[in-house]
ZAMARGU-4260 file (C-alpha; in steps of 0.2 Angstrom, whole numbers, plus 5000, padded with zeros to 4 digits):
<rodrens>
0) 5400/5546/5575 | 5412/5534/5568 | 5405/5515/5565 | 5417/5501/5560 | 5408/5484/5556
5) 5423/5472/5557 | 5427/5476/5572 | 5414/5461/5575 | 5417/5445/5568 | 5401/5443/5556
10) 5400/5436/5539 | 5404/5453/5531 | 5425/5448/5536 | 5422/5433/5524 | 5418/5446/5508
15) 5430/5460/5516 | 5445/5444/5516 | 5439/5439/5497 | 5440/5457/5491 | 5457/5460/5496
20) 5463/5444/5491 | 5477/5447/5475 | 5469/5429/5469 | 5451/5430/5469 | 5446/5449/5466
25) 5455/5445/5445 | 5436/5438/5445 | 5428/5455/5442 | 5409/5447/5446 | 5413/5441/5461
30) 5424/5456/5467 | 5406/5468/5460 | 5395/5454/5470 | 5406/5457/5486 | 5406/5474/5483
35) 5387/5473/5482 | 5383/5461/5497 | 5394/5471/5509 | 5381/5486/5502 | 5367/5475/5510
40) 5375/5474/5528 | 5377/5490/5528 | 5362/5495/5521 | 5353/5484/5538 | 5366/5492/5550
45) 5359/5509/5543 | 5340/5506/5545 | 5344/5501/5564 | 5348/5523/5563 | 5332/5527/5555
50) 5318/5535/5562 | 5301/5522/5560 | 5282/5526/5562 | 5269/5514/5564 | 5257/5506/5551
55) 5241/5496/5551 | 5242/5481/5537 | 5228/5470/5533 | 5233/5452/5530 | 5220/5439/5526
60) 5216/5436/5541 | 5217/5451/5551 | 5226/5469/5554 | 5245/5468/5560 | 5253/5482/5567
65) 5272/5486/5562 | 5285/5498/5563 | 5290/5503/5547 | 5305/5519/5540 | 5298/5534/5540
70) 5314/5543/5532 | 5313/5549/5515 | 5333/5541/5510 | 5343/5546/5495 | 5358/5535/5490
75) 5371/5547/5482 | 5386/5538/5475 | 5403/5543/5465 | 5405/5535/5448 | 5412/5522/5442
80) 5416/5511/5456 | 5403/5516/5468 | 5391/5509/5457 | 5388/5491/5464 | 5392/5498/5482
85) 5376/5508/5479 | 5367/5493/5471 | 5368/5485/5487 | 5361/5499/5497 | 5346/5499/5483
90) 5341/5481/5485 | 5336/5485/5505 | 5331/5503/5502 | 5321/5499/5485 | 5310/5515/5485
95) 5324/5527/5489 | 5329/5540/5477 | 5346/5541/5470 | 5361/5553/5466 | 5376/5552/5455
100) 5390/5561/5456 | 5407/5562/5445 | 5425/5567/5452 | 5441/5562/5448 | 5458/5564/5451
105) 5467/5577/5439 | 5486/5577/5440 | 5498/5590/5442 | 5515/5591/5435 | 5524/5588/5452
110) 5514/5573/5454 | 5503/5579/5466 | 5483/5577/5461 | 5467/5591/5464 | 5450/5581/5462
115) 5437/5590/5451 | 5417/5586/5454 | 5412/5587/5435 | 5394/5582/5435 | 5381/5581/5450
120) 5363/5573/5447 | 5351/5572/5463 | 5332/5575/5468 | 5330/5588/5483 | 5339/5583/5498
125) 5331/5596/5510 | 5325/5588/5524 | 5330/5570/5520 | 5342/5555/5526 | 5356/5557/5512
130) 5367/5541/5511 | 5382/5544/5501 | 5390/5530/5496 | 5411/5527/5491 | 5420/5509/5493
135) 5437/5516/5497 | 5439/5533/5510 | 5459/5538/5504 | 5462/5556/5511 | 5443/5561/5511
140) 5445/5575/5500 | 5433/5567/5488 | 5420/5563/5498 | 5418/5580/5505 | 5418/5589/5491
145) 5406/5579/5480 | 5395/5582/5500 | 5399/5599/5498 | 5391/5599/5479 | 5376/5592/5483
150) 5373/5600/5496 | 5375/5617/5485 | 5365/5609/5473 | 5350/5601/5481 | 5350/5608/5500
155) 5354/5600/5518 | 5349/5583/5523 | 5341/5581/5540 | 5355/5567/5542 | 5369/5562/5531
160) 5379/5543/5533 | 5394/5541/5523 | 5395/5524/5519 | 5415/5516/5512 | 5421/5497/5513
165) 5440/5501/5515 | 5444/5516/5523 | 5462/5525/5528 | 5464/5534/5546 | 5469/5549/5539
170) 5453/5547/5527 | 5441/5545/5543 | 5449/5559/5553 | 5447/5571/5539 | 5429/5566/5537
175) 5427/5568/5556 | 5434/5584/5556 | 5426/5592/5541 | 5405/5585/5547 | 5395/5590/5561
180) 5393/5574/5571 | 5376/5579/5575 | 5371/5578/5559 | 5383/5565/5551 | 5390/5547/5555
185) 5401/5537/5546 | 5400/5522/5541 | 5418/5511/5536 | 5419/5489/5531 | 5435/5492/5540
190) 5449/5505/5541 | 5465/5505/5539 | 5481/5513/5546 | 5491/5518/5530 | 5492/5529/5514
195) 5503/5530/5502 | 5512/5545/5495 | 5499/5543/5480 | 5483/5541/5493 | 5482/5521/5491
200) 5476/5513/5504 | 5485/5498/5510 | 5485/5485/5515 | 5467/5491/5506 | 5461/5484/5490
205) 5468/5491/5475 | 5459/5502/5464 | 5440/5495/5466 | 5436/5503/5449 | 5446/5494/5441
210) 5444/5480/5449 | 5424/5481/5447 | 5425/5486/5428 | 5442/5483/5419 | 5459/5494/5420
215) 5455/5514/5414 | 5466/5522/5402
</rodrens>
């Protein structure tokens, strides 16, 4: 299951627009705070997905009855620049547990590039709602391999979203044909139609870690 949130005009286009703006994203704060608030919507479009049991509270005055998430969610993100993307997902699901993962992109001499997962930190995912979060979906090799090492290293999830602000075509049809749809959806800001010969997405964003945290050697 494929979900695109601009395809509705919400104030999520006004962070998206700000993002890929040349101008404004030189502010690294404010490009990490967009970053971070397009994590929140997401974050609320994703509890809509949940499963909810029903609770008793006592208020002063009485007993409300409520609906509340009865999913045991794990927010898994790839370092560095997933960082305040998963922020944003923590500030709703504030008693999830969390995951980090490495991978990055290691050349090779005819230019081309293989992605190595170096380091994986995670609770058990057996039986829980994985969300794994990445700002920008390329060729989606990345994202299932870091899936792929979690899985290995902590179990299955009962239900996994994949959660990326800017997103190729390519990217999402790898990720649609490499995931069981019963038991994965995926989540993009907005997708778009090309990728460059060195997987840049464009018109995309640029290089988000970078952008988040200063230009890497």
């Amino acid at each position: 299951m494929i979900k695109v949130l601009n395809k509705e005009n919400t104030i999520l286009n006004k962070f998206l627009a700000q993002m890929r703006d040349r101008v404004v994203q030189r502010d690294s704060m404010r490009f990490r705070r967009n970053m971070e608030r397009v994590g929140e919507i997401m974050a609320y479009e994703i509890s809509k997905r949940l499963h909810y049991k029903t609770e008793m509270v006592e208020t002063p005055l009485g007993i409300a009855q409520l609906e509340n998430i009865d999913d045991k969610v794990v927010i898994a993100t790839i370092l560095r620049a997933g960082l305040p993307f998963h922020q944003g997902f923590l500030n709703y699901f504030d008693d999830a547990d969390n995951a980090f993962v490495s991978a990055y992109r290691k050349s090779r001499p005819d230019g081309s590039f293989i992605v190595d997962v170096e380091y994986v930190s995670t609770t058990s995912l057996a039986g829980k709602t994985l969300i794994l979060v990445d700002p920008l979906l390329a060729t989606g090799t990345s994202l299932m391999l870091v899936y792929d090492a979690l899985i290995r290293r902590a179990g299955e999830p009962d239900h996994t979203h994949f959660a990326a602000v800017f997103a190729s075509e390519a990217g999402v049809d790898y990720v649609r044909k490499h995931t069981n749809p019963d038991k994965c959806t995926l989540w993009c800001a907005a997708v778009d139609e090309e990728l460059t010969s060195k997987s840049y997405i464009v018109p995309g964003v640029g290089d988000a870690g970078d952008l988040a945290y200063g230009v890497k050697l």
